[in-house]
KOLRO-681204 format. One record per atom (N, C-alpha, C): z, x, y. Coordinates in steps of 0.05 Angstrom, whole numbers, padded with zeros to 5 digits, always signed. Each point is the difference from the previous one (the first is absolute). Example, Ala and Ser with C-alpha at 12.3 -4.5 7.8 and 13.67 -1.06 7.14 Angstrom:
2
+00156+00264-00114;+00000-00018+00024;+00000+00018+00024;-00014-00007+00021;+00001+00016+00024;+00014-00015+00022;
This chain:
193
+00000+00017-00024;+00000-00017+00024;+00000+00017+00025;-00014-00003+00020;-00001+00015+00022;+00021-00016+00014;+00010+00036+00019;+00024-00011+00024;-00004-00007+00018;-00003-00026+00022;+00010-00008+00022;-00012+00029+00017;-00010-00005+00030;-00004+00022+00011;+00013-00010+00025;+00025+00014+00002;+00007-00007+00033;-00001+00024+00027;-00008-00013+00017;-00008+00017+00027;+00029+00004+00009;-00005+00024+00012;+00031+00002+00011;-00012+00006+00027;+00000-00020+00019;-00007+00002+00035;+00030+00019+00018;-00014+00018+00007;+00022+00025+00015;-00007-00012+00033;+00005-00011+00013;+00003-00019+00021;-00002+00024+00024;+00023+00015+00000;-00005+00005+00035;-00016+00038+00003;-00002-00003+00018;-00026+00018+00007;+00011+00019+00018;+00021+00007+00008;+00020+00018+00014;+00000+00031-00012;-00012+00021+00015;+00007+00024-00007;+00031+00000-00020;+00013-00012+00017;+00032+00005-00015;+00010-00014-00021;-00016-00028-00007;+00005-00015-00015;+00020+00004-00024;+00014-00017+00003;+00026+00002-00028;+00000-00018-00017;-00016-00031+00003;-00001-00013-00022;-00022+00015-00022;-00018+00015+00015;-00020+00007-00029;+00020+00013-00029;+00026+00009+00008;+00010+00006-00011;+00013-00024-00031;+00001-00030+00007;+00003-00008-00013;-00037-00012-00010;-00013+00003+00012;-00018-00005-00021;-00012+00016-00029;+00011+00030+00021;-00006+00014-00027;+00025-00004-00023;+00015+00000+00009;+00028-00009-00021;-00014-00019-00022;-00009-00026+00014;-00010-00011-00021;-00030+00002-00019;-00017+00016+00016;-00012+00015-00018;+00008+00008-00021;+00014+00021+00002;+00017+00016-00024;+00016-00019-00016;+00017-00017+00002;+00012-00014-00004;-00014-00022-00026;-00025-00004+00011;-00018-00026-00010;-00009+00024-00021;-00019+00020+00001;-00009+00011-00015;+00016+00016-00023;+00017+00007+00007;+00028+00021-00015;+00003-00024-00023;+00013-00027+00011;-00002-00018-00019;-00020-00020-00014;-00023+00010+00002;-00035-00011-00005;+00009-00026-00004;+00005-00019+00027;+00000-00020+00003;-00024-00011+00007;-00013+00016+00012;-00024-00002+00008;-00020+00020+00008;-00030-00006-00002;-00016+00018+00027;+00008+00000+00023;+00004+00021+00018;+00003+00001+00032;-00027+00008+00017;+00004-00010+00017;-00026+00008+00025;+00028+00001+00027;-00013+00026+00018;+00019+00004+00022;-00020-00004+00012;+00000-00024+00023;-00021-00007+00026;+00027+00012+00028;-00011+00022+00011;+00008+00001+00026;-00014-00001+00021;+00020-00020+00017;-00021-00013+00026;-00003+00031+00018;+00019+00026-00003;-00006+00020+00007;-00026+00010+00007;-00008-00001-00033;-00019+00017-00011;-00029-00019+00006;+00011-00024+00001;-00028-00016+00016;-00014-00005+00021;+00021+00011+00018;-00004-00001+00028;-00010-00024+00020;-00001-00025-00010;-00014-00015+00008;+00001-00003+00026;-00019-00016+00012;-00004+00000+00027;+00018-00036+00010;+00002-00002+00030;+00010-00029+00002;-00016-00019-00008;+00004-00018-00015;-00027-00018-00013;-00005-00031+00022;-00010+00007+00009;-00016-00031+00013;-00006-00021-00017;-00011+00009-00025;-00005-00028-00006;+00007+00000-00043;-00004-00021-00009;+00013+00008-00023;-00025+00012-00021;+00003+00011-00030;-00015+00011-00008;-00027-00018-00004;-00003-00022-00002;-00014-00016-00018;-00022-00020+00021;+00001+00015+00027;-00011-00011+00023;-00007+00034+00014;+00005+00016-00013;-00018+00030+00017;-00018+00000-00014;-00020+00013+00019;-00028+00002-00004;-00003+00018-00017;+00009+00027+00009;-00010+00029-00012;+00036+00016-00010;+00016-00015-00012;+00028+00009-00003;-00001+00032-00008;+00026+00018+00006;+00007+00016-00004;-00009+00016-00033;-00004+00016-00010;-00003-00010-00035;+00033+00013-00010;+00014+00005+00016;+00028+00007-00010;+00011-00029+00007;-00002-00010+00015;+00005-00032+00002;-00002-00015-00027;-00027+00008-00001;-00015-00021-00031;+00013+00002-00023;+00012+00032+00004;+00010+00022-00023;+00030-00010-00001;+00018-00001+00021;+00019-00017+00003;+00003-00029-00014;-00014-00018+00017;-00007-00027-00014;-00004-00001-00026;-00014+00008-00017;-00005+00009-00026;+00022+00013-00014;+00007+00016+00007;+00033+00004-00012;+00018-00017-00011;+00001-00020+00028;+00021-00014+00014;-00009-00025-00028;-00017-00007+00007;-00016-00022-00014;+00001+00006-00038;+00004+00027-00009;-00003+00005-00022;+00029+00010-00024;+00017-00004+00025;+00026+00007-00010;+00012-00024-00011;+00013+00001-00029;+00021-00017-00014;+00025-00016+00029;+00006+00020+00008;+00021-00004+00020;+00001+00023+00020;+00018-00002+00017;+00002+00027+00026;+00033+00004+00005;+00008+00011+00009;+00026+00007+00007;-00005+00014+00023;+00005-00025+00027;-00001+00016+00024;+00027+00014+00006;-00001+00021+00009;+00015+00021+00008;+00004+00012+00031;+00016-00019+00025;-00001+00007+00025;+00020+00000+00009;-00001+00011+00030;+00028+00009+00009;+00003-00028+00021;+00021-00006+00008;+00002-00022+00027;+00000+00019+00013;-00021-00014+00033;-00001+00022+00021;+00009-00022+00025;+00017-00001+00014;+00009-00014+00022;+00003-00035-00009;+00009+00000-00024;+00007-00021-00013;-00010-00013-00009;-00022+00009-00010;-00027-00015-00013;-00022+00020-00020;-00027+00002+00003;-00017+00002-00021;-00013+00015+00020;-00005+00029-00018;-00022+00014+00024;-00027-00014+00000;-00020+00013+00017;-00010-00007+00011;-00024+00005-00017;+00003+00022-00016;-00024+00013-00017;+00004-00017-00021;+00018-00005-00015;+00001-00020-00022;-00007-00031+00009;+00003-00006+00024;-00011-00028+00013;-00026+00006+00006;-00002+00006+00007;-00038+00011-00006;-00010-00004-00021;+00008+00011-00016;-00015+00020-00030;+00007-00038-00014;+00021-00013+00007;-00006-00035-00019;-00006-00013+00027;-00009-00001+00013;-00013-00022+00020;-00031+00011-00006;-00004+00017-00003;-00032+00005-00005;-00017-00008-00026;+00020-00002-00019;-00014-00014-00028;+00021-00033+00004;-00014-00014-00013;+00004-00039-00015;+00008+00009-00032;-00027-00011-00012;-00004-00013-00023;+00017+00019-00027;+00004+00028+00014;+00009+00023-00018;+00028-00009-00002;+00020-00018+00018;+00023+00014+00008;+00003-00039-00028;-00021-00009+00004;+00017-00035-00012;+00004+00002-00033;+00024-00013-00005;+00006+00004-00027;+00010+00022-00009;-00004+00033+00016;+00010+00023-00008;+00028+00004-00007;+00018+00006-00015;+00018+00004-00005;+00010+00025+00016;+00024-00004+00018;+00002+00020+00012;+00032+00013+00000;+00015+00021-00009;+00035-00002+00014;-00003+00029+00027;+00013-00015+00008;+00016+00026+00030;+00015+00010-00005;+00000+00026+00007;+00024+00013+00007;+00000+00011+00036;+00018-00003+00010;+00002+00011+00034;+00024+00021-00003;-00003+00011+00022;+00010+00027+00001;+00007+00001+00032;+00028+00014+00003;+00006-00005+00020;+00030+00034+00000;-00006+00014+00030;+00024+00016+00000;+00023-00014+00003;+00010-00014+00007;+00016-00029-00007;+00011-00005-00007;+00017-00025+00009;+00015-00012-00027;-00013-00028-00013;-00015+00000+00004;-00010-00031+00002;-00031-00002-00016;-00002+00025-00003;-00026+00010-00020;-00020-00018-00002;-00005-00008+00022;-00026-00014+00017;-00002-00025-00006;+00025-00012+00001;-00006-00030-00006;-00006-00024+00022;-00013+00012+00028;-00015-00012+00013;-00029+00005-00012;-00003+00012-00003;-00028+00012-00005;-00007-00018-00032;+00019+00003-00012;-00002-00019-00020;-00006-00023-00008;+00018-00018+00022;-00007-00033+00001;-00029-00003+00021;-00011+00022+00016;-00013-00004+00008;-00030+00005-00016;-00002+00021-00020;-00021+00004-00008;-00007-00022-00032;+00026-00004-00005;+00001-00025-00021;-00011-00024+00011;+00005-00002+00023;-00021-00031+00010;-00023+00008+00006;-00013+00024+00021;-00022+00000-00010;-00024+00000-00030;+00020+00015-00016;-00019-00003-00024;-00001-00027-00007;+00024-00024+00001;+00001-00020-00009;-00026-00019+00013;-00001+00003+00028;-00020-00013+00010;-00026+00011-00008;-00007+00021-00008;-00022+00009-00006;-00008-00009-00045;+00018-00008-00002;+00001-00014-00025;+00016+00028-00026;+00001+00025+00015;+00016+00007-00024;+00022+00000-00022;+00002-00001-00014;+00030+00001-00015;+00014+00019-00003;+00029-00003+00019;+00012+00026+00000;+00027-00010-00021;+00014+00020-00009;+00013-00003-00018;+00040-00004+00006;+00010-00007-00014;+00026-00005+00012;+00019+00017+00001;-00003+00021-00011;+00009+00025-00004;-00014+00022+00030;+00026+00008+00011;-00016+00014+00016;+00019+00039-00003;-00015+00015+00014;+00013+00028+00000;+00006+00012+00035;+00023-00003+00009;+00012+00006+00024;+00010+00031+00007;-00013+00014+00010;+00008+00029-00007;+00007+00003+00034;+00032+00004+00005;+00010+00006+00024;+00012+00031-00004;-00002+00013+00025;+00009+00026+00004;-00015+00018-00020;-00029-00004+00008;-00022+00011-00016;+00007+00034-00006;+00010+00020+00020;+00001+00017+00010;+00023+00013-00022;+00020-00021-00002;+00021+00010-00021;+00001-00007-00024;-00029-00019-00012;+00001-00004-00028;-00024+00007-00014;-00013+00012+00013;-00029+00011-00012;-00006+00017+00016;-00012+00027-00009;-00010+00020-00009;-00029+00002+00009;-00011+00023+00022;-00028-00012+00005;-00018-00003-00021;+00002+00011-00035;-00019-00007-00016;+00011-00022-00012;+00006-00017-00002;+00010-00025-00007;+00027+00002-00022;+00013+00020+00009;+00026-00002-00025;+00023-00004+00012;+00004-00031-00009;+00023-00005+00005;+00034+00007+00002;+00022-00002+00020;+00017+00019-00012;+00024-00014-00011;+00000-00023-00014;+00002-00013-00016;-00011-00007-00012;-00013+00012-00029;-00025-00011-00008;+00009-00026-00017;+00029+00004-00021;+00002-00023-00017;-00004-00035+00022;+00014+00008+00021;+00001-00027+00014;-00026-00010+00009;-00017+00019+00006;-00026+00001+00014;-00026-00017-00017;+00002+00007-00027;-00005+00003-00029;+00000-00031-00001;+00032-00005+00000;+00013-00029-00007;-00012-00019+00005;+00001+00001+00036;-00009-00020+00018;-00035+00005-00005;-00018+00024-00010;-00026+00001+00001;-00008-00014-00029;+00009-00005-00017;-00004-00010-00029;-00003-00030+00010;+00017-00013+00015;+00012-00030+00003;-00028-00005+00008;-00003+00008+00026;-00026+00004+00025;-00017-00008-00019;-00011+00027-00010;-00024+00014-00008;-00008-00028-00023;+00014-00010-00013;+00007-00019-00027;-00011-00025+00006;+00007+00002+00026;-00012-00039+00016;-00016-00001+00007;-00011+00018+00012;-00032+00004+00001;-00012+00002-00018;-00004+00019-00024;-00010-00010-00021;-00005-00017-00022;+00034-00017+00003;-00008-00027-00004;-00007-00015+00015;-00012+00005+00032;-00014-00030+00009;-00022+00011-00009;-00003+00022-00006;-00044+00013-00006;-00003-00015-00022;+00018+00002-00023;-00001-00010-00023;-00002-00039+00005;+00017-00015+00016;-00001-00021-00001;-00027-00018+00023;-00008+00019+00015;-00015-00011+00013;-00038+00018+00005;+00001+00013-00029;-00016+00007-00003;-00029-00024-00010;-00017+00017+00012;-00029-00024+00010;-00026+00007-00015;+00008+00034-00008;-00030+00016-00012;+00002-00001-00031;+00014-00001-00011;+00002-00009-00031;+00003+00026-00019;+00011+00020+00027;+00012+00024-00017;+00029+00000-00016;+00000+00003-00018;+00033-00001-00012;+00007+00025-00001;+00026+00001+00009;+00018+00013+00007;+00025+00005-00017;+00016+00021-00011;+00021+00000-00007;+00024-00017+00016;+00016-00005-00018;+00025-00027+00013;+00014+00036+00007;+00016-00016+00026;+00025+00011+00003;+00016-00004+00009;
């Protein structure tokens, strides 16, 4: 049976950035325990420009755009990965889902936010959970809150608590793969887990 392929979206685009830190966590994390395929999409490494208009109404789109979309569009599930920036959702990640529709409906999605903090971005949270909702995705009820980024991860993603880290990433990681599994549409089967 083939595994589930989930995107892991690395959200902010900051020379200094500290949530990438938990995306790679769960890279390693997902793969160490071949729960799944991983794909790392960083809005970094994509550079996109401010988008005017959405993908499916440009004339001549980007082809890292298309390459994006396609990703986005071809993944089991995603696990967005962002920091709150002035109490909300950066700006590069509001971009990067205001520019695609049809990719984001039905997708199975969980968050994790990241925050130097105590509060490990839970503005940013209720805020980016309603946008996907309006845009028709399914995000999962399980979420991952990583506050005081700076004191619990490691810039290559190693946690410095890993059993607890581990704990809370099994629970996460587990509900998303059972919504892929329950609300899967392509007629791939999947291992239970």
């Amino acid at each position: 049976m083939p595994k589930p392929t989930i995107s892991i979206l690395s959200s902010s685009i900051r020379p200094e950035r500290k949530s990438h830190r938990v995306a790679r966590y769960f890279e390693f994390y997902i793969n160490g325990n071949k729960l799944a395929n991983t794909e790392m999409l960083d809005l970094r490494a994509y550079e996109f420009p401010l988008f005017t208009n959405r993908l499916n109404i440009q004339k001549a789109p980007a082809a890292n755009l298309v390459e994006f979309s396609s990703k986005i569009k071809n993944s089991d599930g995603i696990i967005i990965v962002t920091p709150e920036y002035n109490g909300g959702i950066p700006a590069a990640l509001k971009n990067a889902i205001d520019v695609l529709l049809d990719e984001w409906m039905k997708k199975p999605i969980a968050i994790s936010t990241v925050s130097s903090g105590q509060l490990g971005g839970s503005n940013c949270m209720a805020s980016l959970q309603f946008t996907l909702w309006k845009l028709g995705a399914l995000t999962t009820f399980k979420i991952f809150p990583v506050s005081r980024i700076e004191e619990n991860y490691g810039e290559d993603g190693t946690p410095v608590n890993k059993p607890e880290s581990d704990a809370l990433a099994n629970v996460f990681v587990k509900d998303l793969l059972a919504m892929i599994i329950q609300n899967d549409t392509t007629g791939k089967e999947f291992p239970p887990y």
